[in-house]
Structure formats: C-alpha cells, structure tokens
DSSP file (Angstrom, degrees, kcal/mol; ACC not computed):
  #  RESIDUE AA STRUCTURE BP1 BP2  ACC     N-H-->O    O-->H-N    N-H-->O    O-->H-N    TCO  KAPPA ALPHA  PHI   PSI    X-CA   Y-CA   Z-CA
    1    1 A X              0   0    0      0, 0.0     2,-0.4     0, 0.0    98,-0.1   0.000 360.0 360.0 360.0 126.7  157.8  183.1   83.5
    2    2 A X        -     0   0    0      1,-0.1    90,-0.0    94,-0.0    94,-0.0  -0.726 360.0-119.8 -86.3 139.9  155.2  185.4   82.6
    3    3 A X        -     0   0    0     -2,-0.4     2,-0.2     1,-0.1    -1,-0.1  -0.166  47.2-110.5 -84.2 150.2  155.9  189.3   81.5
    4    4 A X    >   -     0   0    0      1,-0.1     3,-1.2    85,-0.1    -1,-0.1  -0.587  29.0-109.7 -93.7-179.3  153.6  191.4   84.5
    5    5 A X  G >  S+     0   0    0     -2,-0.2     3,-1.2     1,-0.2    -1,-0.1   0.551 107.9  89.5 -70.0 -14.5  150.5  193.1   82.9
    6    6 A X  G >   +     0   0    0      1,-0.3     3,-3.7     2,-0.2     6,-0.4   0.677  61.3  92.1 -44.3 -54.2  152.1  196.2   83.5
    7    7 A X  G <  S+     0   0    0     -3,-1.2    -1,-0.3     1,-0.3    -2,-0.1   0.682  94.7  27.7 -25.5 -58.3  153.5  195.8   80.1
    8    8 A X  G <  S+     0   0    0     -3,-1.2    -1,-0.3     4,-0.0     2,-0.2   0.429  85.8 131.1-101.6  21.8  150.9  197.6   78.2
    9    9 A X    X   -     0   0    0     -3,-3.7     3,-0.8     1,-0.1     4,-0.5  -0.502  67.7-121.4 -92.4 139.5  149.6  199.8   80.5
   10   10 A X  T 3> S+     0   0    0      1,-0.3     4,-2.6     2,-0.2     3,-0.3   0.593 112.6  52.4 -73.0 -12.6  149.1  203.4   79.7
   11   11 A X  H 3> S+     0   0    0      2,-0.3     4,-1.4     1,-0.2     3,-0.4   0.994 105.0  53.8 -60.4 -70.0  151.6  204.5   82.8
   12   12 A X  H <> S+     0   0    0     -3,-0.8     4,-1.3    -6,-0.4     5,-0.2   0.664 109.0  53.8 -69.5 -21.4  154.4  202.2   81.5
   13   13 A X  H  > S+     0   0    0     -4,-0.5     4,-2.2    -3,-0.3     3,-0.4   0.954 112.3  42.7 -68.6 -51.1  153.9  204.3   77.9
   14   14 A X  H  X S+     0   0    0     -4,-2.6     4,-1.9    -3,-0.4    -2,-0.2   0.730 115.3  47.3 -56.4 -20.9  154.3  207.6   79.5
   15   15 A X  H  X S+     0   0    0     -4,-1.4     4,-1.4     2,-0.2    -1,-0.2   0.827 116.2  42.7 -93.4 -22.8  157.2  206.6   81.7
   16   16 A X  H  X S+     0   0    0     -4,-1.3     4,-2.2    -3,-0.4    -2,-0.2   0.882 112.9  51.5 -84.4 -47.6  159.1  204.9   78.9
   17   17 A X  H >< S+     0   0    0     -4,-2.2     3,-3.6    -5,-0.2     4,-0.3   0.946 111.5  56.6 -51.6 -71.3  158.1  208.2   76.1
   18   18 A X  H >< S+     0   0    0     -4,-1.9     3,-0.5     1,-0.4    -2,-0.2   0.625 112.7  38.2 -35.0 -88.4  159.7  210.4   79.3
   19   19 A X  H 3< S+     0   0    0     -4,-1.4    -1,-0.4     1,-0.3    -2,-0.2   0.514 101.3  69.5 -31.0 -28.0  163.0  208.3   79.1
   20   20 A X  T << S+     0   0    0     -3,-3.6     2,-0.8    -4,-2.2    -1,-0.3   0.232  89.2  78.2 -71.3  14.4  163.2  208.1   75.3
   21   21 A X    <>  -     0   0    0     -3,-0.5     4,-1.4    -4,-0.3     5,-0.2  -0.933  69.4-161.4-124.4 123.1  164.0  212.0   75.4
   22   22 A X  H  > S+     0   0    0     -2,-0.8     4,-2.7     2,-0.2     5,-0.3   0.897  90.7  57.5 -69.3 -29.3  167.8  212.6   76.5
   23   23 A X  H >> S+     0   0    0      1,-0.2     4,-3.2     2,-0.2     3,-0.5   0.980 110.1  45.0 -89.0 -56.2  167.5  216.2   77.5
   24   24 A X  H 3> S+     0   0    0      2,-0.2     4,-1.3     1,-0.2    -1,-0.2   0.787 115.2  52.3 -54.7 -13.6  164.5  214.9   80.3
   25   25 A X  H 3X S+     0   0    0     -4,-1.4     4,-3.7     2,-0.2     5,-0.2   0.959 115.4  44.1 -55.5 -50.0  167.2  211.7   81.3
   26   26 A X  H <X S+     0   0    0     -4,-2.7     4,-2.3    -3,-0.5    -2,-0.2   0.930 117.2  38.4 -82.0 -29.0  169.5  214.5   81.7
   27   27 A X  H  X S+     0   0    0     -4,-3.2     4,-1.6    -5,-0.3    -1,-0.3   0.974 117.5  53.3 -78.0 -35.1  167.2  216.9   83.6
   28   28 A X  H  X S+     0   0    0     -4,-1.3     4,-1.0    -5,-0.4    50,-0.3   0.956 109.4  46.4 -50.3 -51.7  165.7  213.7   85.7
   29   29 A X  H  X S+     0   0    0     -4,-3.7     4,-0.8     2,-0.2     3,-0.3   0.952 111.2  56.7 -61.4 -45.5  169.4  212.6   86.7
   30   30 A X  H >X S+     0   0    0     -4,-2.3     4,-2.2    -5,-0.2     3,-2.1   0.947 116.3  37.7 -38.1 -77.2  170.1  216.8   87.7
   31   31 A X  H 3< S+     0   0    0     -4,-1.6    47,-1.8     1,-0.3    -1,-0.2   0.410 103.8  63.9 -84.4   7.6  167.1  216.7   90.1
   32   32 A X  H 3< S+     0   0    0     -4,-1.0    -1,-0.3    -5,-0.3    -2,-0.2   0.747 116.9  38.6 -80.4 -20.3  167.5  213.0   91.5
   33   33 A X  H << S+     0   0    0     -3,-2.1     2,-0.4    -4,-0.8    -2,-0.2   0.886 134.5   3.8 -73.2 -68.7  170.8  214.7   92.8
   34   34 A X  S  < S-     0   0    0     -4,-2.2     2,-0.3    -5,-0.2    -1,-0.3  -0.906  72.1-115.0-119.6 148.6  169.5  218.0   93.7
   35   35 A X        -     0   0    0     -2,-0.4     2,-0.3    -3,-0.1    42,-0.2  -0.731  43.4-172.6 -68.4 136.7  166.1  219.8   93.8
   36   36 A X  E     -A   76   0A   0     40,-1.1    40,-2.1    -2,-0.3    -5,-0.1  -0.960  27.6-114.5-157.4 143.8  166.0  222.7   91.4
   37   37 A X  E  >  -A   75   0A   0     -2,-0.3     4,-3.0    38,-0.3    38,-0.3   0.119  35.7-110.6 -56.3 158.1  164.0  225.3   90.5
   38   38 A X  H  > S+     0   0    0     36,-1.1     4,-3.4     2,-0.2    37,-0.1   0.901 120.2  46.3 -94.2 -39.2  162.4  225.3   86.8
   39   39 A X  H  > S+     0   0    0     35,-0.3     4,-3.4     2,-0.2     5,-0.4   0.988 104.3  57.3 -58.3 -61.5  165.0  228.4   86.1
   40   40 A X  H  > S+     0   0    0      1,-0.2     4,-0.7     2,-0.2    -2,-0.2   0.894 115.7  34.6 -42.4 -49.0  167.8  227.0   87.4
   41   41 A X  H  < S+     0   0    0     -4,-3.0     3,-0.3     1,-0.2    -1,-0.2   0.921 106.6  63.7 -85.7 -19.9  167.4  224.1   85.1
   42   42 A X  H >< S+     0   0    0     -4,-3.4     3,-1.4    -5,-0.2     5,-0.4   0.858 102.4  63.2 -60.1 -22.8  166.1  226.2   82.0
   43   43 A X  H 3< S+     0   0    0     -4,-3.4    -1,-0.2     1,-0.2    -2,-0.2   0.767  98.2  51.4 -76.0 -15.5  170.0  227.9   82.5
   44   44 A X  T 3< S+     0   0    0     -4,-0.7     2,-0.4    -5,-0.4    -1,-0.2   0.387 101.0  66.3-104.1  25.1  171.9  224.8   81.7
   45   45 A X  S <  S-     0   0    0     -3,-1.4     2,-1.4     2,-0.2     7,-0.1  -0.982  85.5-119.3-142.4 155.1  170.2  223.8   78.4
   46   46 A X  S    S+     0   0    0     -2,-0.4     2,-0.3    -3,-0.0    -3,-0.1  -0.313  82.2  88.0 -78.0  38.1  170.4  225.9   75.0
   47   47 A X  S    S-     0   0    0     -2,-1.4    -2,-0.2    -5,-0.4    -3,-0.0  -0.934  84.6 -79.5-168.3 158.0  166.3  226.5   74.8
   48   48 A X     >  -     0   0    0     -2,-0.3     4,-0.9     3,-0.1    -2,-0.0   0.202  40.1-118.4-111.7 137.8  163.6  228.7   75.9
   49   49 A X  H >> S+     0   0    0      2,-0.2     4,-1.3     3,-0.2     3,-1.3   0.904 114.3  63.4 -28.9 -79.3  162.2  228.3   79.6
   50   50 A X  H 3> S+     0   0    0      1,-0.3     4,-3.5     2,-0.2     5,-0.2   0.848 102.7  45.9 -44.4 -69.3  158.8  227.4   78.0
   51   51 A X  H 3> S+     0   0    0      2,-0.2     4,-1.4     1,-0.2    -1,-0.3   0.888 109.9  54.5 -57.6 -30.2  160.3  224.2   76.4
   52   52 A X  H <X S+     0   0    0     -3,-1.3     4,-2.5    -4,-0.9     5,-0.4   0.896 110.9  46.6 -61.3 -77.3  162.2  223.2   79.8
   53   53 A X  H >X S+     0   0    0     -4,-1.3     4,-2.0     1,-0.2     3,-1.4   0.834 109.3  56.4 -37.8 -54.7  158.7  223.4   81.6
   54   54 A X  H >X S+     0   0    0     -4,-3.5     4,-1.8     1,-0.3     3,-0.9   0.916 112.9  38.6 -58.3 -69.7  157.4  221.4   78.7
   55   55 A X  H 3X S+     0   0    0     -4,-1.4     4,-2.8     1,-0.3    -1,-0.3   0.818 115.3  50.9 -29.9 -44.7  159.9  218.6   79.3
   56   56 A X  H << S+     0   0    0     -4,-2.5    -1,-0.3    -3,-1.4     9,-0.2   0.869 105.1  58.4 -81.1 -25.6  159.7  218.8   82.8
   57   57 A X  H <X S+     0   0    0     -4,-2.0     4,-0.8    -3,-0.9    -2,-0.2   0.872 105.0  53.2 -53.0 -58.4  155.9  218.6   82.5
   58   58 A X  H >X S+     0   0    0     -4,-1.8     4,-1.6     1,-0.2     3,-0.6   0.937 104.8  51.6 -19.8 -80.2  156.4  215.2   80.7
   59   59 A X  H 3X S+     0   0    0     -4,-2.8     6,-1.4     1,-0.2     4,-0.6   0.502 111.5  46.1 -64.8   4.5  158.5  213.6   83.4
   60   60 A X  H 34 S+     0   0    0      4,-0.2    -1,-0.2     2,-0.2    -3,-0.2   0.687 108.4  55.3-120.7  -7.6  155.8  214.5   86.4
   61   61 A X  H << S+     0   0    0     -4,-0.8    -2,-0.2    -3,-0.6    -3,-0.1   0.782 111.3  54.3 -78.2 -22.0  152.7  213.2   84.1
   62   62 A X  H  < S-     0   0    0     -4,-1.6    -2,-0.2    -5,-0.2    -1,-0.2   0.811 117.1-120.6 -73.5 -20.9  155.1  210.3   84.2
   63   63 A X  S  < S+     0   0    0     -4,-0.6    19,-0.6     2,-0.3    18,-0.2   0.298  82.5 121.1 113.7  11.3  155.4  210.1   87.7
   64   64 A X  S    S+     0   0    0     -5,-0.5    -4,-0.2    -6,-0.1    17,-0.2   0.996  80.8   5.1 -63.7 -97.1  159.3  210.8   87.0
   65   65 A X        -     0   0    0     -6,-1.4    -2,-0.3    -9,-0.2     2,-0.3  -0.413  64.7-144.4-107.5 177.8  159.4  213.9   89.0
   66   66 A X  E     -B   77   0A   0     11,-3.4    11,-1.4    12,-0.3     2,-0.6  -0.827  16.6-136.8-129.7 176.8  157.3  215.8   91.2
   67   67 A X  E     -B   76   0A   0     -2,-0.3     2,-0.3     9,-0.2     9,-0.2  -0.899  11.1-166.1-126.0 160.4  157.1  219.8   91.7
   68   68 A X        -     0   0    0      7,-2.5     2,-0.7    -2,-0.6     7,-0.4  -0.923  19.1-130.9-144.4 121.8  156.8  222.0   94.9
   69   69 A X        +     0   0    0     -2,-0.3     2,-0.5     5,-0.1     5,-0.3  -0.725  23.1 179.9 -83.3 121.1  155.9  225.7   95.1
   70   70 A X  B >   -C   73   0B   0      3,-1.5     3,-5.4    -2,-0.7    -1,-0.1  -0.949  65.6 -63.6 -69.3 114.3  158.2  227.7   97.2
   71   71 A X  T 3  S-     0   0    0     -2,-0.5     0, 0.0     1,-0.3     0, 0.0  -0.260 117.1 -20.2  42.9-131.2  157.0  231.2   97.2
   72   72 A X  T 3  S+     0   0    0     -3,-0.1     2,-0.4     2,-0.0    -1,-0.3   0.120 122.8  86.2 -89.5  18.4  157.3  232.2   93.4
   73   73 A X  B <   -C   70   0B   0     -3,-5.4    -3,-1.5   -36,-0.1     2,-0.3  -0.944  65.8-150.8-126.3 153.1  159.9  229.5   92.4
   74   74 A X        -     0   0    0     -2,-0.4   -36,-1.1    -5,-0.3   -35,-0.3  -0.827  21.7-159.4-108.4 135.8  158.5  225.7   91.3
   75   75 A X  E     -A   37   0A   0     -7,-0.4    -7,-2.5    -2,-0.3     2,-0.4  -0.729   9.0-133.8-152.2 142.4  161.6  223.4   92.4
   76   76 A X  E     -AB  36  67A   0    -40,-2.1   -40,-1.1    -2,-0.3     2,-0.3  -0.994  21.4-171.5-112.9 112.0  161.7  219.8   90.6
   77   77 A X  E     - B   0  66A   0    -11,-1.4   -11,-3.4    -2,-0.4   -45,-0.2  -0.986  25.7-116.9-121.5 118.0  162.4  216.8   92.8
   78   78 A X        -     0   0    0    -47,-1.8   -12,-0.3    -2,-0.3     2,-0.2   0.359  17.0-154.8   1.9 155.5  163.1  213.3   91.5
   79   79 A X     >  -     0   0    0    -14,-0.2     4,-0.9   -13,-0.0     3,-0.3  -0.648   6.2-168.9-142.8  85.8  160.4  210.5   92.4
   80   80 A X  H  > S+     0   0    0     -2,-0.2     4,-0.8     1,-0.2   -16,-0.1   0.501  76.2  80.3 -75.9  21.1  162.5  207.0   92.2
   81   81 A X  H >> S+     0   0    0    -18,-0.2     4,-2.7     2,-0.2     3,-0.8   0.970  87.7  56.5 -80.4 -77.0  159.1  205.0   92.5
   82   82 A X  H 3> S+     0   0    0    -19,-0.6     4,-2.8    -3,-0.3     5,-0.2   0.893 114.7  38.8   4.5 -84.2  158.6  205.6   88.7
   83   83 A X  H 3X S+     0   0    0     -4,-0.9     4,-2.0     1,-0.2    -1,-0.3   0.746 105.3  57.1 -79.9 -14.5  161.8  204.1   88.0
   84   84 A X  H <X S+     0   0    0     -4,-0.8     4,-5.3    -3,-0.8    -1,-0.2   0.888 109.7  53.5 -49.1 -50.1  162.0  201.3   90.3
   85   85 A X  H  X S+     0   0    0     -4,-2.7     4,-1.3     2,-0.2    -2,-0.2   0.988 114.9  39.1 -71.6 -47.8  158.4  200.2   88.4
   86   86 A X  H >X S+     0   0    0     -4,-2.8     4,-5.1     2,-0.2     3,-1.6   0.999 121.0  49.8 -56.2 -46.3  160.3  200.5   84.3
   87   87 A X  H 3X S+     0   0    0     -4,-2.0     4,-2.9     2,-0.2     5,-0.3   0.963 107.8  50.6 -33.9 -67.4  163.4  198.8   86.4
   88   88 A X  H 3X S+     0   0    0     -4,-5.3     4,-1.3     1,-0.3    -1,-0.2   0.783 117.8  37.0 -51.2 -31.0  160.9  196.2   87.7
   89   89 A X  H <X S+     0   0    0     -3,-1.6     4,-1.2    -4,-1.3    -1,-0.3   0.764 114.0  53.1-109.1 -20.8  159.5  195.3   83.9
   90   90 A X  H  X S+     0   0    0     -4,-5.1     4,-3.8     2,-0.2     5,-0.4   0.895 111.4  49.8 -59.7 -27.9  162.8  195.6   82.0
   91   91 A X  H  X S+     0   0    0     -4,-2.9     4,-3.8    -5,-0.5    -2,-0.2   0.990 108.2  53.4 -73.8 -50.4  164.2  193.0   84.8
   92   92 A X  H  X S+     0   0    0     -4,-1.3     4,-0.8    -5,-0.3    -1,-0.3   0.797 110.4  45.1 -56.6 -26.0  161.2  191.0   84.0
   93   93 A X  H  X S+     0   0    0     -4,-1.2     4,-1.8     2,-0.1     3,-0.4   0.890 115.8  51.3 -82.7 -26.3  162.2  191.0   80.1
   94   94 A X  H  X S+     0   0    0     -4,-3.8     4,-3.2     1,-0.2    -2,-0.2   0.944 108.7  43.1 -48.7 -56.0  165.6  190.3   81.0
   95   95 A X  H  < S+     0   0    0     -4,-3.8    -1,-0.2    -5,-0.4     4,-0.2   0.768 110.3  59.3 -78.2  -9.9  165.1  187.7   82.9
   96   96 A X  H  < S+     0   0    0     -4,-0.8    -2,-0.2    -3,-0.4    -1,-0.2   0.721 114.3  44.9 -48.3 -49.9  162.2  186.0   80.1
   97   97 A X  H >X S+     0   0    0     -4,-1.8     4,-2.5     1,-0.2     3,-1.6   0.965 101.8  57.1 -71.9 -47.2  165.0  186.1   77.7
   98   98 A X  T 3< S+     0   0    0     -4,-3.2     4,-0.4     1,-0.4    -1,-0.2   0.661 113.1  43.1 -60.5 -19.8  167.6  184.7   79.7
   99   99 A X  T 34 S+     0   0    0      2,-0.2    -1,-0.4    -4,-0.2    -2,-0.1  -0.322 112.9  54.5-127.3  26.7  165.2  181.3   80.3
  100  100 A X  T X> S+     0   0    0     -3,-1.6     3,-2.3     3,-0.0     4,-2.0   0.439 111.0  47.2-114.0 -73.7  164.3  181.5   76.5
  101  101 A X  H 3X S+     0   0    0     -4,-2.5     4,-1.3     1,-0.3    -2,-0.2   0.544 112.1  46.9   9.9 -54.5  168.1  181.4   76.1
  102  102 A X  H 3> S+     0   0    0     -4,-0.4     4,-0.5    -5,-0.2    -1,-0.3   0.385 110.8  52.8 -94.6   5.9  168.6  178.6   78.4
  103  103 A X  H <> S+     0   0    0     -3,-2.3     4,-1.6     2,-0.1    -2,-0.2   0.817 109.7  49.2 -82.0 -66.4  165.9  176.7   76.8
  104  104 A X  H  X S+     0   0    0     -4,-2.0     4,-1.8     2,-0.2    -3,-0.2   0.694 112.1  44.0 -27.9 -57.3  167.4  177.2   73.7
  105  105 A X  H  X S+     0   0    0     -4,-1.3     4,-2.0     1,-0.2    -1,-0.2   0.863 111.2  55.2 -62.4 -49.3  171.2  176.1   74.7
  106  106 A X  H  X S+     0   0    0     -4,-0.5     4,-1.1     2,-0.2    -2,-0.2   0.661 111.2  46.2-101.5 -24.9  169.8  173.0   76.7
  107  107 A X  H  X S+     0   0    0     -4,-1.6     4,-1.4     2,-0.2    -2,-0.2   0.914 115.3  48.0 -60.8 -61.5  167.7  171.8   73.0
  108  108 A X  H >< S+     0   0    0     -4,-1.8     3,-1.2     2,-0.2    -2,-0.2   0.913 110.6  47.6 -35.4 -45.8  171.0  172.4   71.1
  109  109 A X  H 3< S+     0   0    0     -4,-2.0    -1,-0.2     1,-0.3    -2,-0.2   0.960 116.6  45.5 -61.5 -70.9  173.0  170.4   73.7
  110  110 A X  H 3< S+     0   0    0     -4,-1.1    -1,-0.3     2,-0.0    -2,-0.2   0.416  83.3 131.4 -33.9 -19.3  170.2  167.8   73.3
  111  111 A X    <<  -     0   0    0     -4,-1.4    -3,-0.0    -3,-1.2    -4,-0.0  -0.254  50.8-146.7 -44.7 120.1  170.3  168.2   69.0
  112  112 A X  S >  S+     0   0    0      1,-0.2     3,-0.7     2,-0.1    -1,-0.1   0.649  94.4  61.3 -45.2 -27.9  170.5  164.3   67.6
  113  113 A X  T 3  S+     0   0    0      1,-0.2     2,-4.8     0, 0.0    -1,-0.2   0.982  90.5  64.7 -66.4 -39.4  172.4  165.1   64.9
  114  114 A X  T 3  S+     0   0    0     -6,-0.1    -1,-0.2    -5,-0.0     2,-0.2   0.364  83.0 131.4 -50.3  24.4  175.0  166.3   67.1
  115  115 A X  S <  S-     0   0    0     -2,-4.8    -3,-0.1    -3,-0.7    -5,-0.0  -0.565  71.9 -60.4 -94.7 155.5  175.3  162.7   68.2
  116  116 A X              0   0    0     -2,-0.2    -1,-0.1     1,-0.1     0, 0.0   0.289 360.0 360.0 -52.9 160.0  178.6  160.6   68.6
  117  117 A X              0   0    0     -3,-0.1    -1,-0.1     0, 0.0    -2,-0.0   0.431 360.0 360.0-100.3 360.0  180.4  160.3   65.2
C-alpha cells in the first residue's frame, strides 16, 4: 500500500501544527458542538482575547474552523472536512503498518531455524 501524496503537503502541515496545540483541540472540539463567538470562547481560557483570536486564526488557515460575521460579533464554526482529510492519512499510516506487521509475523512463522527439533 502506498502512503497518499498528501503526506507532505503544505495543508497536511498546517492542519497537523493546529492539532499539536491543546488549547485549539480544546477550542475546535467547543465549536464542533456549538458556534461561538471569539468572546465567548476568549472567557473560558486564562489569556488575553488577542491570543484566543490568534489560536483561532491558526485553526481556520487550517481549514479547522471557519468564521461568520454577525453584526459586530465573529462566531467560530467547526469545518469536519479538515479532519476527515488528517483522519484519512493517519488511517492510511495505520493501515501501512498493520501490513508491515503482517509481513513481518508471516516471515517469522516462516523462520528456518524455527524448524522441527
């Protein structure tokens, strides 16, 4: 099986940097639930509105979330396309390994020393 091209591609860096950050997991997971406002989420973490936007700024170059202006408030909505596509190339390393794995076991089984005593 071959790994898709995907692999190195500057997208699959951004989307994977988003996800390497816990406080954007945690704000990603918030607004796959609900849409919320860039206030709303800067009040449930222990730093400065500016650094929320920054984060959230991150996840939508990533294609993580998207924004929407209502009147004066910016509201953050999930995008699960993003994550279907890392889903889609971790399942492709998974499944690489697993048949490197079973390659592996089925030479061992095969080993000649391991032959009647």
């Amino acid at each position: 099986m071959s790994l898709p091209q995907l692999q190195t591609s500057p997208e699959i860096d951004r989307l994977f940097h988003a996800l390497a950050d816990a406080t954007r997991r945690d704000i990603l997971r918030r607004v796959t639930e609900a849409d919320l406002s860039i206030s709303a989420l800067a009040g449930r973490y222990e730093m400065s509105m500016t650094a929320v936007q920054k984060h959230v700024g991150v996840l939508e170059s990533a294609g993580l979330v998207g924004k929407t202006r209502h009147g004066r408030e910016q509201r953050v909505q999930g995008s699960p396309e993003a994550l279907h596509q890392a889903q889609s190339l971790l399942s492709s390393y998974e499944t690489a390994w697993r048949e490197r794995i079973d390659r592996m076991a089925a030479l061992l089984a095969d080993d000649p020393k391991e032959g009647p005593p």
